[in-house]
N, C-alpha and C positions, 0 to 999 in steps of 0.2 A: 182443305186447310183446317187446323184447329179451331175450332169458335175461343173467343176472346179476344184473338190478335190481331193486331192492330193491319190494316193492309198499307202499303207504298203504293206509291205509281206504275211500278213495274208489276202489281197487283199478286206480291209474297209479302214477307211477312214482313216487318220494321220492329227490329229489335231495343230495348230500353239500352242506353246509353248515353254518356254525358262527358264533356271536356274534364277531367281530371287531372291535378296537379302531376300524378304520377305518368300520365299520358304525354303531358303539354313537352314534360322535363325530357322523356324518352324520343319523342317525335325531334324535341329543339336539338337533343344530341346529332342522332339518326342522323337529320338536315344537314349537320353542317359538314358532310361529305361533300357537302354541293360548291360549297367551299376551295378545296383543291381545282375543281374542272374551271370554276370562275377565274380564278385566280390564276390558273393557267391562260384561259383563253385574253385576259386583258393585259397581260402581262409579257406574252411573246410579241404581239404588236409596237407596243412601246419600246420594247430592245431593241427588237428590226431598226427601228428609225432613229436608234442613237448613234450618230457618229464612231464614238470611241468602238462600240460592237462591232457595228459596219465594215471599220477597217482592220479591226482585228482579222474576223474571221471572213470574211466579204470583199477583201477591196476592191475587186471589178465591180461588185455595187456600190462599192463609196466612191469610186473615182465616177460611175456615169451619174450619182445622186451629185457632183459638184460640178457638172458640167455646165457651160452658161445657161442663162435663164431660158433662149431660143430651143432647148432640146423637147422633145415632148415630151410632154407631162405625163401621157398615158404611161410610157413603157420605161419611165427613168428606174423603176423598181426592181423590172421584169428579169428571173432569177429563178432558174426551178432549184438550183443549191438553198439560197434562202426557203422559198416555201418548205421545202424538204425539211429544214428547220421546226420551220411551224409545224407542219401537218403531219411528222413521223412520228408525233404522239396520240394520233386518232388511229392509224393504221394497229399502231399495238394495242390501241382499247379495243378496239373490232376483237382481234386474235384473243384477248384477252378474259371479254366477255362471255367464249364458250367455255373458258375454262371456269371463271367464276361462275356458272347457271350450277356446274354441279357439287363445287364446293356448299353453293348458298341453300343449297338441296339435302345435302349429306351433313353437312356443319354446321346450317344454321346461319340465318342472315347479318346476324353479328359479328361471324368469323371472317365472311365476306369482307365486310368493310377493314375489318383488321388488316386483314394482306392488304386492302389496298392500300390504306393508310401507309403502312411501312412500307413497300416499294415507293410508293412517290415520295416516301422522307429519302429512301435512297439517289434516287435520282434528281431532287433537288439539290442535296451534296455535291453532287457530279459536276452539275450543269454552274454551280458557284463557283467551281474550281475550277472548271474548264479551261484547256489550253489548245485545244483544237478541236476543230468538227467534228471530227470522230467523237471526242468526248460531250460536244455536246450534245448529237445527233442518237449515244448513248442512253444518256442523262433523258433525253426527250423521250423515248421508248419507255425507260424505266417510268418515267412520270403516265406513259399510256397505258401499263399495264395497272398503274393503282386508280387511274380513272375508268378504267373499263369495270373495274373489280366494285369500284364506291359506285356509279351510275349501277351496275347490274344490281346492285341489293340493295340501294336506298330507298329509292321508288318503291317498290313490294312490301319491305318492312316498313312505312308509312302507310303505303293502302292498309296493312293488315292489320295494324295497330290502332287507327283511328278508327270513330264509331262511323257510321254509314251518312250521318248526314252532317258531319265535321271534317270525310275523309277529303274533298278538294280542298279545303284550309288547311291542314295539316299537309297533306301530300306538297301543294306548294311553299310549302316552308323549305322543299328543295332547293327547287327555281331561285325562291329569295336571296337563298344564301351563294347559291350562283352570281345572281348579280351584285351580293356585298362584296363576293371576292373579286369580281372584273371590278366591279368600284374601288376598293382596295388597292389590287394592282395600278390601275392608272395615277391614283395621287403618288402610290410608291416612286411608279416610273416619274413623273413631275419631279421628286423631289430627290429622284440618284442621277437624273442628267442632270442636274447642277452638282454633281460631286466631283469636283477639281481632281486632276489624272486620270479620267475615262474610266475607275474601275467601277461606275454606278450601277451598270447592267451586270455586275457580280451580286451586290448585294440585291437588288430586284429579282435576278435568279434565283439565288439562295433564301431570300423568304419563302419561299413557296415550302421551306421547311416547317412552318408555323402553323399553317391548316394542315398539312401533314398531322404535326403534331395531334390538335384535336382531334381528329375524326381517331387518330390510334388508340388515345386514351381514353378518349369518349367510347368507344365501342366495346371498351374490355368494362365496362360500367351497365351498359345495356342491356335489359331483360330478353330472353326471344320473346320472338310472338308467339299467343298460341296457337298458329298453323303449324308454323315449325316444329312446334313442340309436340304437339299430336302428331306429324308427317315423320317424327324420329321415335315414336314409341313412348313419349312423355304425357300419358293422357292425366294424371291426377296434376300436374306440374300447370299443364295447360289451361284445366278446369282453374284452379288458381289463381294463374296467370289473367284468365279473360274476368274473373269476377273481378280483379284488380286494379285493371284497363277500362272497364265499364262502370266501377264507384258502384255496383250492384250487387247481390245474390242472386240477382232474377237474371240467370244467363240460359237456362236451360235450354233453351229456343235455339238460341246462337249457336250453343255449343256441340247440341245433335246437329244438327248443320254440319259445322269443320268437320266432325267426325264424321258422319257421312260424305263428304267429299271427301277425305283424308283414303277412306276404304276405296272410293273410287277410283281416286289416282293410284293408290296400291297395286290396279286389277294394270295398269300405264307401266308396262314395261320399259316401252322404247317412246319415251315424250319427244322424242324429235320426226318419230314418225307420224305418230299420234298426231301430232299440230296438221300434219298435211290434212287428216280427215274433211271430209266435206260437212262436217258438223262443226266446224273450227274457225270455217270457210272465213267467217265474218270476222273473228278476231287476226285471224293470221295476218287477212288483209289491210289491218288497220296497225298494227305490230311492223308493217312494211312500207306503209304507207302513211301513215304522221312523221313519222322522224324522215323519211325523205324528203317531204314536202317541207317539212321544219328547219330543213339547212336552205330549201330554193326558196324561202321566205327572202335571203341575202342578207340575213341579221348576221354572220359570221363573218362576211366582205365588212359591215360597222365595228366589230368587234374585236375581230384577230387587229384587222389592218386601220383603227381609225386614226391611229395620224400618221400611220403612210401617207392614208388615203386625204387626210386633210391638208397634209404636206403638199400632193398631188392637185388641188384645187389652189394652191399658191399660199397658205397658211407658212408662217415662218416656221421655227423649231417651237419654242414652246408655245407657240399659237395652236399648235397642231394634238400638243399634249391637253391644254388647258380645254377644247375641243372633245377630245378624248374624255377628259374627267364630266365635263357636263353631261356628254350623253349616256355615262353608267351611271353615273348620281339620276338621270331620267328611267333610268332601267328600272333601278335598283325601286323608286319611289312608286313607278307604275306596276311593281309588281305587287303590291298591296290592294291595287283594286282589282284584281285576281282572286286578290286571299280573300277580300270580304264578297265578294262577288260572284264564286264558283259554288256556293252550292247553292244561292240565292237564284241568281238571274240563270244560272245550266250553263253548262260546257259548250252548246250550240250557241247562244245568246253570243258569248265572248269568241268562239272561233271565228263567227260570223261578223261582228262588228269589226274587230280586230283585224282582220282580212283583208275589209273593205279602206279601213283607216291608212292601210299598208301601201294599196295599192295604189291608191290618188297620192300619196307623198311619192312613191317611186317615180308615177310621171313627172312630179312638180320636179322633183331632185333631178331627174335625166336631163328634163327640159333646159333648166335653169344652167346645168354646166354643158350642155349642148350651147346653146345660144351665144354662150363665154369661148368656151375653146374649141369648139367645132368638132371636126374630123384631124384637125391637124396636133389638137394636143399644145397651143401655145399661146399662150392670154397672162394677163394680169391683170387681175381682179381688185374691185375696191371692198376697203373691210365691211362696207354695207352690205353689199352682196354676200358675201361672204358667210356672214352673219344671219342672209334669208337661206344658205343653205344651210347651214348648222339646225336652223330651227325645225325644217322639215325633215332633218334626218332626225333630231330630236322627238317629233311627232311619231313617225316613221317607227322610232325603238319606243316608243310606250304601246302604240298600237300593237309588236309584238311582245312588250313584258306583261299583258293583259291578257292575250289571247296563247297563240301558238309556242312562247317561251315556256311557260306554267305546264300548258294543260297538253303539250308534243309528252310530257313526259306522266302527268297526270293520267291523262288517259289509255293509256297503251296498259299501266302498272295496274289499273283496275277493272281490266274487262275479263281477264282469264280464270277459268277453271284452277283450283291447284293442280293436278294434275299434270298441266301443261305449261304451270305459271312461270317458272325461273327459265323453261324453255323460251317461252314467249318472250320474257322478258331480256333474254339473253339477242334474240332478235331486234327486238327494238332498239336494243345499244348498240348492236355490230351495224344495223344500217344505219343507225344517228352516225356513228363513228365513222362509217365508209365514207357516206357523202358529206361528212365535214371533213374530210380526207382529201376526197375528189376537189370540192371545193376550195379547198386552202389550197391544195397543189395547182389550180386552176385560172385561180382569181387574178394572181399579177397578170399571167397571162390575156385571160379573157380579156382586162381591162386596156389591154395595150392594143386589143384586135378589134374589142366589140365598143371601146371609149365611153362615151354618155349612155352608150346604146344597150351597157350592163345593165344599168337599173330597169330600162324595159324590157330586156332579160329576165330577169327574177320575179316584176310585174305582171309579165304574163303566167307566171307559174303558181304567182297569188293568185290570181284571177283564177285558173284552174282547180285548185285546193278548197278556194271560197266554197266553189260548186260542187265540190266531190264531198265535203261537211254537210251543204245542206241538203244534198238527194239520200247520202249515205249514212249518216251517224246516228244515230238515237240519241236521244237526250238519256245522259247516267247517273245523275245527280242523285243522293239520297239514296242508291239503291244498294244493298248488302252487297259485297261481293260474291259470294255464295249463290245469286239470284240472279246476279245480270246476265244468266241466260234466258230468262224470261223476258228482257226488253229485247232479246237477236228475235226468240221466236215473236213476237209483235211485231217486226220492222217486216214494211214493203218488199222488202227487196230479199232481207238474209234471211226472213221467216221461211223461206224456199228449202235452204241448206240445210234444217233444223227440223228431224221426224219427231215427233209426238213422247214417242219410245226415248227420246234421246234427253225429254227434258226432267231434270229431279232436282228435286229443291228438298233439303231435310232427309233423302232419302227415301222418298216415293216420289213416282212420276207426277209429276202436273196433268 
């Protein structure tokens, strides 16, 4: 290594850089693609459980949601036309996401977010207008493909823009805005089922036109990064670009770096085969493995379905929304000790607490409506109670807006090589996307078969993850991206995967 420069923990280099106004502005842009997917996911839950929607397009589920109170609780929902609803917009982010890895490669991760933006302005249209399934089941699609298109380029153009030891504060400025939009959505839905003539769940649809809007206008505003700009042949643009990003002149460091990585991915043909390598071993499997574990957290059973689901525990109508609204106002607030917290305490620190926090509410949560409605699905509960389960599911969603909400998406966007990166990245959102898929298309179901016994369900899949974080991860904090091959070769286990020959930092080997 150079004499002078400073070392990190992953024991490269630590380049000079500082939060800048012009950084903070580009990142808060970027972010608020996260926007659309929140606002999605809090927003289809609360139409599910409006009346006037129900019998609109639903009424085999509005006519067994009005059946006497005696009917069980578990499966009053249970509807694969409904889910199909929900989850036909995760199915199109999967399909969608391969195709944005090569836009966001060829065009640049601002163009990326453009289509996305504009398809999901399109399909909130649809779904405003909608006069049958078909049109909204349309509408849902169209809104998949511009969450596939904003999840695949958000994430990378915040890693790549933030400086090394600001990048989980920034990167989570995703997450955030994820959970302003499900907070968002929920008080919307509160306040269109009071709209006299059932057409509330039109306007609740049709806002989803508004984060639309941002992120499309916001991103024809946005600088690229300098990866991208070097990875298209813009090397004086990029030098530029990163003295501009960093509030310095003193880039040189950094900047042989990109371009030496930028030439190595050059030599990357075929980046989808590439990723198979046994030098990759370590990210591919964490690319595969967080955002799976990230949906059997069961944070999207609180999310898509919370006042079904609080419906379902005996909650009236707007008991079940105002339920709803507290626990994304809880999201939305514990995702700030995230932001100040991840590059402080490390990514391990919060997967690891956050896991554990998760897991003991999911017994209390099972427990609690076990002991109420049994196996049989038929109780009436007093608002006391009620009220103690609200709290542990409240518990429940901070312990994931701290840990695995943030950093599922955090961490997957900062471990790769360029080279392989929109690859990677394109992975991590087709499997978030499948198995929030899987799961939505699932969930009414499971809960009608597995009852209390879901939440031990997804408990044991925390308890699983807890321990595959702490045998498997390195801690990433503070580390260039450029670099963090140097924490795989250091690690117990992936330092295996990873020849000598294979590691280069700046363009020579380590």
């Amino acid at each position: 290594m150079a004499g002078g420069i400073i070392m990190n923990q992953s024991g490269g280099k630590e380049y000079p850089g500082k939060m800048t106004l012009f950084v903070f502005f580009a990142c808060l842009v970027a972010s608020s693609g996260g926007l659309i997917f929140g606002y999605d996911i809090g927003i289809s839950g609360g139409v599910t459980s409006m009346d006037s929607f129900l019998s609109k397009f639903f009424p085999s589920v509005y006519r067994k949601e009005k059946e006497v109170v005696t009917t069980n609780q578990y499966c009053k929902f249970d509807s694969q036309l409904l889910t199909l609803f929900t989850s036909s917009l995760y199915l199109a982010a999967l399909i969608a996401s391969f195709f944005a890895s090569a836009v966001t490669r060829v065009f640049g991760r601002k163009w990326s977010m453009f289509a996305g933006g504009i398809t999901f302005l399109v399909g909130a249209a649809i779904n405003g207008a909608a006069e049958n399934v078909f049109m909204l089941i349309l509408g849902r699609i169209l809104l998949g493909i511009g969450v596939g298109f904003a999840n695949q380029s958000v994430p990378v153009y915040l890693s790549e823009m933030a400086p090394a030891k600001l990048r989980g504060m920034l990167n989570i400025g995703f997450q955030l805005m994820i959970t302003i939009g499900i907070f968002a959505a929920n008080l919307i839905n509160y306040g269109t089922s009071k709209i006299a003539g059932g057409w509330g769940w039109r306007v609740s649809l049709g806002l989803a036109a508004v984060p639309a809007a941002i992120i499309t206008v916001g991103s024809l505003i946005l600088p690229d990064t300098p990866n991208s700009l070097i990875e298209r042949g813009h090397d004086e643009k990029a030098q530029t670009m990163l003295s501009k990003i960093r509030g310095t002149t003193d880039i040189r460091d950094e900047y042989d770096d990109l371009v030496a990585a930028s030439e190595e991915s050059k030599t990357v043909k075929h980046p989808w085969r590439n990723i198979t390598e046994k030098k990759y071993r370590a990210q591919l499997t964490m690319a595969i493995l967080i955002p799976f574990f990230q949906q059997l957290t069961g944070i999207n059973v609180i999310m898509f379905y919370a006042p079904v689901l609080f419906k379902t525990i005996g909650f009236a109508d707007d008991a079940s929304l105002v339920s709803a609204v507290i626990t994304g106002l809880v999201n939305m607030f514990a995702t700030f000790v995230s932001i100040i917290s991840a590059d402080k305490a490390g990514r391990r620190f919060l997967f690891l607490q956050g896991g554990t926090q998760m897991l003991i509410c999911q017994i209390i949560v099972g427990t609690l409506i076990g002991i109420q409605f049994g196996t049989s699905g038929v109780a009436t509960i007093s608002r006391g109670y009620a009220v103690c389960i609200v709290f542990f599911i409240c518990v429940y969603v901070a312990g994931f807006a701290w840990s695995w909400g943030p950093l599922g998406w955090l961490v997957p966007s900062e471990i790769f090589p360029l080279e392989i990166r929109s690859a990677g990245q394109s992975i991590n959102v087709s499997v978030n996307m499948f198995f929030t898929f899987v799961i939505g298309q699932a969930f009414l179901t499971l809960l009608c078969h597995l009852k209390f016994g879901l939440f031990y369900f997804f408990g044991g899949w925390v308890l699983i993850m807890t321990v595959f974080i702490a045998l498997f991860l390195p801690e990433t904090k503070n580390v260039p991206i450029e670099e963090m091959v140097l924490v795989w070769k250091r690690h117990w286990f992936w330092g295996n995967f990873i020849a000598n020959e294979d590691v280069h930092v700046g363009g020579n080997k380590v």
